[in-house]
N, C-alpha and C positions, 0 to 999 in steps of 0.2 A: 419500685422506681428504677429505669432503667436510665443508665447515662447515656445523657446524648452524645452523639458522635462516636464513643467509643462502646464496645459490647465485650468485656469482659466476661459473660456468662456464655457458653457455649452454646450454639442455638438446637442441640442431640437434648439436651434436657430439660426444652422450655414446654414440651409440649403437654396438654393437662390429661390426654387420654393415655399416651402412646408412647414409647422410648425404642424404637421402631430398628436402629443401628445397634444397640446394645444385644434388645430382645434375642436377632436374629442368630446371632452370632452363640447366643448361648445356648438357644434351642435348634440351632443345627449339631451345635454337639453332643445335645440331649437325642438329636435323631439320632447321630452314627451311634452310641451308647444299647439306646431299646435296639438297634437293628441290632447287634450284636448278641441279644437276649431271646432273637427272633420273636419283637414286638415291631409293626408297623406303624411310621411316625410321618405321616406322608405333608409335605408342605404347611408348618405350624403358621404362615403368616404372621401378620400383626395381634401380637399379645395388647391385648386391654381391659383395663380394671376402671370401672367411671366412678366408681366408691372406693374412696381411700382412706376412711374413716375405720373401717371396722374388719377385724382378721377376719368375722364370721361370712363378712358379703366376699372377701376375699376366697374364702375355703369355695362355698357354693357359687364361686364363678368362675371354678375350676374348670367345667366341662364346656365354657367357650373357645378355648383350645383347641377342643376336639371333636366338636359337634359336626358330625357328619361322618368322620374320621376311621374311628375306632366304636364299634359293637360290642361294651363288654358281655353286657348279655348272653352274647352268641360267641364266645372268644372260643380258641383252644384250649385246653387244661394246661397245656404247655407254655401256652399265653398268659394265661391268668394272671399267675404273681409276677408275669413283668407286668403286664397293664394294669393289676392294682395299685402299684409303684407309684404309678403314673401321675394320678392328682400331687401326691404327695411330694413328689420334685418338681410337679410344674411348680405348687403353691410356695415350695422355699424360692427358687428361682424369684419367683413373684413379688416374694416379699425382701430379696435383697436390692431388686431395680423399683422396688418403688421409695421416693423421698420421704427422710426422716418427717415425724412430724415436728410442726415450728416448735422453735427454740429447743429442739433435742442439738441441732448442732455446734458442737464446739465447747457445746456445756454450756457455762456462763463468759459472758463477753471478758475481756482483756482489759481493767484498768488501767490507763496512759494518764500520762502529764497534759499539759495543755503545749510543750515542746518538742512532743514527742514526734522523729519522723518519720515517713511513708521508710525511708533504708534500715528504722530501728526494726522492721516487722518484717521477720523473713520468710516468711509466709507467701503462695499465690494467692490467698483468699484468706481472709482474719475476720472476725468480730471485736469489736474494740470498743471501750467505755469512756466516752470524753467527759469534765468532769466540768463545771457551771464556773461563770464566774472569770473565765479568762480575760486578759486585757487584751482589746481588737487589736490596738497601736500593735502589741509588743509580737502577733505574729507573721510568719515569714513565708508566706504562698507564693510561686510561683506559676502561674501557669491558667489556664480557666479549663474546668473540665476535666481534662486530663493535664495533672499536677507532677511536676518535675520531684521525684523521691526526696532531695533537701527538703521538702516543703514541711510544714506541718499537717498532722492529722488532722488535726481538730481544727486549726485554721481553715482547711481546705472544705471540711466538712461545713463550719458555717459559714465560709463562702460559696459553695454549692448549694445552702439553702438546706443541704439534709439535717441538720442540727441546729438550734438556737442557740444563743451565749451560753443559755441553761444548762447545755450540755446536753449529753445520752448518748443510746447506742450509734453504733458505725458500723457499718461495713469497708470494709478496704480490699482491693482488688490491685496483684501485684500487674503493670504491662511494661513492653520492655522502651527505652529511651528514646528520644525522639530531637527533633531540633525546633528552635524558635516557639518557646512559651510565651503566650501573650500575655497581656497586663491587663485586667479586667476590674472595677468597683462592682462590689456586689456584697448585699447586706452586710455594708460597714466594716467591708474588709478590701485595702486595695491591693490586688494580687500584683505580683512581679514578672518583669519580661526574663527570661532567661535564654541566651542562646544552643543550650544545646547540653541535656544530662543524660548520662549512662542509664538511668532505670526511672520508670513513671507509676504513676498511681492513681485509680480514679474513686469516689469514695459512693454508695446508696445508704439508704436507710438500713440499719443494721436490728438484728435478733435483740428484742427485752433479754435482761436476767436480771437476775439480784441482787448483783454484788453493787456496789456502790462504788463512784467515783470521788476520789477523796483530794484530786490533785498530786496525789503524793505518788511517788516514780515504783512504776511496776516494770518486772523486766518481760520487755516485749520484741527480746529476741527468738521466743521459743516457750513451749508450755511448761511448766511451773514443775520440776524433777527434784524437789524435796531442798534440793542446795540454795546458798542463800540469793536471795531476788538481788538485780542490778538494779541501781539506781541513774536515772538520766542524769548525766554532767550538769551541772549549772553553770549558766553563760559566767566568763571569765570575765571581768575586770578590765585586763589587757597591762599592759607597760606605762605604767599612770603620767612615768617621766619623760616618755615617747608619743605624744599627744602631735598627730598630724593627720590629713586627711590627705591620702598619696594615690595616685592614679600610675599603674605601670604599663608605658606604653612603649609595647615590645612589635618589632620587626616582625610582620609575616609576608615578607616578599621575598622575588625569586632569589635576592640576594643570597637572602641566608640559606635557602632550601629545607626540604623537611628534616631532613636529619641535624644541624645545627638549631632547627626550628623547637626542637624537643629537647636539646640541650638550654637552652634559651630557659625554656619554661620548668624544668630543672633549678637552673640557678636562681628565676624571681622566686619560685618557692621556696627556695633556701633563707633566702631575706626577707619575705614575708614572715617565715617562721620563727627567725632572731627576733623581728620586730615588735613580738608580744600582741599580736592583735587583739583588741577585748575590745568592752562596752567605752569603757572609759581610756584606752590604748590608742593606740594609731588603726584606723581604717583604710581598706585598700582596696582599688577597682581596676579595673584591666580595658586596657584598648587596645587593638591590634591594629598597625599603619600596615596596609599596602595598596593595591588601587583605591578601593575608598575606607576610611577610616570606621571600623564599627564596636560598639563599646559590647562588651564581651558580660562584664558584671559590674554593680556602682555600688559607691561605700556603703548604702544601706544595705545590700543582696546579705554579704555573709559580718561578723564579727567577732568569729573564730575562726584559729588558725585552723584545725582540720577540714571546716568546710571551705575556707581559702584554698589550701592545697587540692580540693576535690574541686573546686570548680577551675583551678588551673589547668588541671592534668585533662580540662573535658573539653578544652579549647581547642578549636582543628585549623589546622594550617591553610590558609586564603590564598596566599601569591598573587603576584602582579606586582605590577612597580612599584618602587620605595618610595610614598609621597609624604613620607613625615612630616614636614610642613601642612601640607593639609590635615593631616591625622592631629599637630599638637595645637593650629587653630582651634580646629572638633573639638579637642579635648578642653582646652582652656574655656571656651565658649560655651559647651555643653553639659561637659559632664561634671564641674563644680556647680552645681545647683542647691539648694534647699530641697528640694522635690526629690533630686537625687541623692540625697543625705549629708552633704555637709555642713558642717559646725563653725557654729558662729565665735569668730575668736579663733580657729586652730588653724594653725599655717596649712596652703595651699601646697601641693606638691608633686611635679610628676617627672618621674623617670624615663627619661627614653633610652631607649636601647639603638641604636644603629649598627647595623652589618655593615661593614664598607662605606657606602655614604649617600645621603638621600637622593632623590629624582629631583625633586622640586625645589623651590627657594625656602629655606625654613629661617630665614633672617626676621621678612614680617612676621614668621608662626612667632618667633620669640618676643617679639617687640609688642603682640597680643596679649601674650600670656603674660606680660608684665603687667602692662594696662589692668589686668583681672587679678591682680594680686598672686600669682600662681609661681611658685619659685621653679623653676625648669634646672635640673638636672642631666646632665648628656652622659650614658654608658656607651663608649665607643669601641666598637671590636673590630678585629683586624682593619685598620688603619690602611687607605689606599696605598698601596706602593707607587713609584716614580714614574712608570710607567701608565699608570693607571691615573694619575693626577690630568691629564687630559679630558677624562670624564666626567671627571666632578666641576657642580654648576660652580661651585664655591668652595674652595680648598678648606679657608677660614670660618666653615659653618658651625665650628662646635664652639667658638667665640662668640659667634654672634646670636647665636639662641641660647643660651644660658643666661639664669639670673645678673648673674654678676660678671665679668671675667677676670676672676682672679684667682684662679685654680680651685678653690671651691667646688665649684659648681660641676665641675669634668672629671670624669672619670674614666680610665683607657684601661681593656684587660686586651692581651695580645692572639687569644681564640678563647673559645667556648669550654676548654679544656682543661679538669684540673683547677677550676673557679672557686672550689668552696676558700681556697682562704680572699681572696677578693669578697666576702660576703661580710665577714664584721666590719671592716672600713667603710663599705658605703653604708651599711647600716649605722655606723656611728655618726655620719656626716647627715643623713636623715631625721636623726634624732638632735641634731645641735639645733633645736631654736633660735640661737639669739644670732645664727649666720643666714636666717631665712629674711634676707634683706628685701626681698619683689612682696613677703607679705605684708608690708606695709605700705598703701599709694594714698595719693594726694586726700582720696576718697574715705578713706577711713582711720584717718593717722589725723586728723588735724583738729584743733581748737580756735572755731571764728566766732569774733564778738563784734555784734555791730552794734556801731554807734549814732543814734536817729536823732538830726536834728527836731525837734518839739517846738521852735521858734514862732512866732506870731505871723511871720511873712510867708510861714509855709499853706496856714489854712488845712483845713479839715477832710476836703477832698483831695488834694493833692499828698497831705500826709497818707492818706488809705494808699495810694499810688508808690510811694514809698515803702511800705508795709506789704506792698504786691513787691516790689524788688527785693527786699532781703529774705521773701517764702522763697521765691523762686530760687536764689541763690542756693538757700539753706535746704531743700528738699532734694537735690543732686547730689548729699552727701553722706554717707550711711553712718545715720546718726544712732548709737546704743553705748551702752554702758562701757565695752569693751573699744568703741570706737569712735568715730567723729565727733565733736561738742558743740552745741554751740550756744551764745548768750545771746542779751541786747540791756543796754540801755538807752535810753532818753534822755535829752538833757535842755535847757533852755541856759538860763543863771544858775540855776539846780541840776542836780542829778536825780535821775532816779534807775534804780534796777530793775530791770522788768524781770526775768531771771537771770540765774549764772549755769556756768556747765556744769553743775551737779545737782541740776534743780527738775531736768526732766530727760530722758534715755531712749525716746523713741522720736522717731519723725512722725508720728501723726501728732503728738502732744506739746511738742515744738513748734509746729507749723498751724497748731489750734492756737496756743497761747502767741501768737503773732501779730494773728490775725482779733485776737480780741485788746491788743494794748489801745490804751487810751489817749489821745492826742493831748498833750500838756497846755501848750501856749505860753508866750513869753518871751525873755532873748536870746542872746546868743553868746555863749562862753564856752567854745569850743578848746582850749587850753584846759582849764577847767575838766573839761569832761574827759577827756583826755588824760588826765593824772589818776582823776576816780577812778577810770574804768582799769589800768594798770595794775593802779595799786587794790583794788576790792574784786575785779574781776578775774583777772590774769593771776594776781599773788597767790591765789590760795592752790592755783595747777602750775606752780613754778617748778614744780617736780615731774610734770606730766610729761609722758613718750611722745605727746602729739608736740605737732610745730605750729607756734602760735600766729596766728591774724587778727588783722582791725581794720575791719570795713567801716569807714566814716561819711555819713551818707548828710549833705549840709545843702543849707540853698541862701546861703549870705556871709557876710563877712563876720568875724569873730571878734567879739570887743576886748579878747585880753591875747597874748601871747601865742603862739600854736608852734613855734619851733623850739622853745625848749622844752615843751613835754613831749613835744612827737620825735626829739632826739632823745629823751631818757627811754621812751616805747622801745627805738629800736636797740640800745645798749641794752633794754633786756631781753632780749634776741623775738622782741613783736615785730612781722613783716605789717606793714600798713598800706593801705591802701585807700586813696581817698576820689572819692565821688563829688563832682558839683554841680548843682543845678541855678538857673535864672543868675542870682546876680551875687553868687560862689566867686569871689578874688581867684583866677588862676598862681598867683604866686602862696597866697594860704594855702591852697593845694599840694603847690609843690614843695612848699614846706614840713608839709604834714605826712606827703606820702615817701617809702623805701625808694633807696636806686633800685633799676636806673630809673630816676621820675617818668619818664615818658611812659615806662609801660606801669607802672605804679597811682599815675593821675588821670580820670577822665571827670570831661563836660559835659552839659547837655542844657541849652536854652530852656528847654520845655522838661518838666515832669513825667509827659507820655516817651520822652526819649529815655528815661533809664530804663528799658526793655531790652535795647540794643548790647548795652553794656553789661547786660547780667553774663552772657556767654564770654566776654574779655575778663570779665574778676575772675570767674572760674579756672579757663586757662591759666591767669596770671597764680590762681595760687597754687596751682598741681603743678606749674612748670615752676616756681620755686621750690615747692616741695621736693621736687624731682633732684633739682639744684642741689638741696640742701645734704640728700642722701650721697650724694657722688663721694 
């Protein structure tokens, strides 16, 4: 099985008759040799053996060599014992250029791990034993075809097809690095893009042997010299107390030039390396700003520190203008994803580096990255001079893209030079959690309970209608265990709880149980439901991170009270928010909803009008939330 695209087998030894470059070379010095014994060796041509089976077809196909040639027969006496020599050096010659028979080579294959990689084999050409049983998820391909060396063996191989999960033999072939590995799905393995590695690997169907693969770590640096076998590292943990998913997004424009360019990447590897990178640690991926922003490697690629530092050092310097701004949009935008490995629940984080000072406006870049929860960090080196303050869009840009401004978030070394003790400080401030204030937005911080009138003037179809505005609402907000909540109840004279916020942790099962509540019918004691929902929904998360709301969704006037419970709501710090429909009292409204009322309280004649107002709740509670953070 030959790989496509790449031909790691030399094409001198594919031939089945003939080895035609080799042959020549050794029977012309077979000729100068007999000339010197005064035996004549005149133009040996193309040596061929079509039977490779047997020494004996090999011995008696001696005199195809020399058929025409040489007359022992009729030889000189002088001649003789050099021309009876003759079969017997062609036939060793013969038998060193032709190929082993299968599975003589190498012996028996190489036992590896199912982790094992293309750099562990330093080998141009190996056999190798992959062992059954691996988990797809858990390996780390790189590349389609021809496999960037971090890759896995055995990964690669049943993403190539030449292995099943089953396991078996391999071939591995060493070639040298290459740029831009593409991302390919192929039997149940989705390989990774890589920009760019020092050494590659492509893998065929490899030699049976006998040894068995056991899983268990064989040293596959080199063949087995009596001393005790390496064991493959097992993936690290990482710094269990440094749990962040951090993006470094370092300067490659002309700014900084190549040579600060490699200081640069120097110093991220230094704080990578503090940072404990592991499974359960902090993760880290890399963007390079200069004309256009391109992500280099993503939290899933490595999570260990050694192959962090190896895919650092293999980063090449781009140049062109300093558009940070667009590179930390990119980043914010793109490269926190799911897809691209971030963790639900661990703070957002990206580091920029600035040489001197960006090209473009990175005010909006920051104003993004907050909206996406993404806490932005600013490393700024050598600082415009006076002179130089003319050039910049914006003096004040390291204020205005940063999470927070209040020195947090900023960090200033004064060159590239002499950095390692600048390395534990911002690593400390990466690791402080509880000052990662952007990772928390309207979106995922908050606990809403809505409260649906079930009154008899509502009716059955216009209740579904109702039931259509608080999915809508409630499916905009990334609802799970670790984030958004939300409840509802119903109420007429009665309450009822339809659920609370620890009754379901996903938006599709929320937005299912919504859509199946029951329309009650009855009247209307909006006071009432109001204390219930306080005291039985809200009490039990009175401890909770998130910032509470009550959406009150009514279509009449309320037969008991509504401003003294809708002021006990808000002393207990519930933002409220009230909805009225048909023949909804505007002053019960404004009783019921938070200052300032106006943006707190809306109308709507008709049922089909709460559509308009699902996009003003929304705003209304992220720009509270927003509020509340300052």
């Amino acid at each position: 099985m030959e790989p496509a695209g790449e031909n790691p087998i030399p094409a001198e030894t594919k031939s089945e008759g003939c080895w035609i470059p080799m042959v020549e070379r050794i029977t012309n010095q077979l000729t100068g040799f007999l000339k010197i014994r005064g035996t004549r060796l005149p133009n040996p041509g193309c040596v061929c053996f079509r039977s490779r089976n047997s020494v004996s077809t090999r011995a008696r196909s001696w005199k195809v060599w020399f058929r025409g040639r040489v007359d022992l027969d009729r030889a000189a006496p002088s001649t003789t014992m050099s021309a009876a020599w003759i079969p017997v050096l062609c036939l060793g010659v013969c038998l060193l250029l032709l190929p082993e028979p299968a599975g003589s080579e190498g012996a028996v294959p190489i036992a590896i791990t199912c982790f094992t990689r293309g750099l562990d084999i330093r080998k141009e050409k190996a056999d190798v034993l992959c062992p059954g049983g691996c988990s797809l998820e858990e390996f780390s391909v790189f590349g389609n075809i021809v496999y960037a060396s971090v890759s896995s063996i055995c990964g690669a191989a049943i993403h190539r097809g030449v292995i099943s999960n089953s396991g078996g033999p391999v071939r591995i072939y060493s070639l040298p690095g290459r740029e831009n590995y593409s991302s390919v799905v192929a039997n149940g393995i989705q390989s990774q893009t890589l920009s760019r590695w020092s050494a590659s690997f492509t893998v065929t169907k490899g030699k049976s042997g006998t040894q068995e693969a056991t899983g268990q770590a064989v040293s596959t640096a080199r063949p087995s010299t009596g001393k005790r076998l390496k064991k493959t590292p097992e993936k690290k943990t990482g710094n269990k107390d440094c749990k962040a998913d951090i993006a470094f997004l370092i300067d490659g424009s002309f700014n900084i030039g190549q040579r600060r360019f490699n200081l640069q990447k120097n110093f991220v590897g230094k704080v990578a390396l503090m940072l404990g990178i592991g499974t359960e640690g902090p993760h880290v991926g890399l963007v390079q700003a200069s004309e256009h922003p391109k992500i280099e490697f993503y939290l899933k690629n490595f999570t260990s520190a050694k192959d962090v530092l190896f895919a650092i050092k293999e980063v090449g310097f781009r140049g062109g203008n300093s558009n940070t701004g667009k590179a930390l949009k990119h980043t914010a935008q793109k490269f926190f994803t799911a897809d691209a490995g971030v963790r639900r629940g661990i703070p957002k984080v990206v580091v920029v580096f600035i040489d001197g000072w960006p090209s473009d406006d990175i005010e909006e870049a920051g104003i993004v990255a907050r909206e996406f929860g993404v806490n932005v960090f600013i490393v700024s080196v050598a600082k415009p001079i006076p002179e130089e303050l003319g050039m910049v869009q914006d003096v004040a840009f390291v204020d205005k893209a940063v999470c927070r401004n209040n020195g947090f978030f900023s960090y200033h070394m004064p060159n590239w030079f002499g950095t390692t003790k600048y390395v534990k400080p911002l690593v400390q401030k990466l690791c402080t959690h509880e000052q990662m204030m952007c990772s928390k937005t309207c979106y995922n911080s908050v606990n809403i309970a809505f409260l649906i009138d079930g009154s008899s003037s509502v009716g059955d179809s216009n209740f579904r209608l109702m039931l259509e505005f608080v999915s809508n609402i409630a499916k905009t907000f990334e609802i799970s265990d670790i984030g958004a909540k939300i409840a509802a109840v119903q109420f007429t004279y009665d309450q009822r709880t339809e659920f609370t916020f620890t009754d379901y942790s996903t938006k599709e099962n929320v937005l299912a149980v919504i859509r199946n509540i029951r329309y009650m019918s009855g009247g209307t004691a909006t006071g009432d439901a109001i204390s219930f929902t306080v005291r039985n929904v809200f009490g039990p998360v009175r401890d909770s991170p998130n910032k509470n709301f009550l959406v009150i969704v009514t279509d009449g006037q309320s037969y008991d009270d509504v401003r003294g419970p809708a002021a006990a709501a808000h002393d207990a710090g519930i933002t409220i928010f009230s909805v009225g429909v048909a023949w909804a009292p505007l002053d019960d409204l404004k009783d019921m909803a938070s200052k300032p009322k106006e943006s707190h309280a809306f109308f709507t004649r008709e049922f089909t009008g709460l559509e308009p107002i699902v996009s003003d709740v929304i705003r209304g509670i992220c720009r509270d939330f927003l509020e509340s953070q300052q």
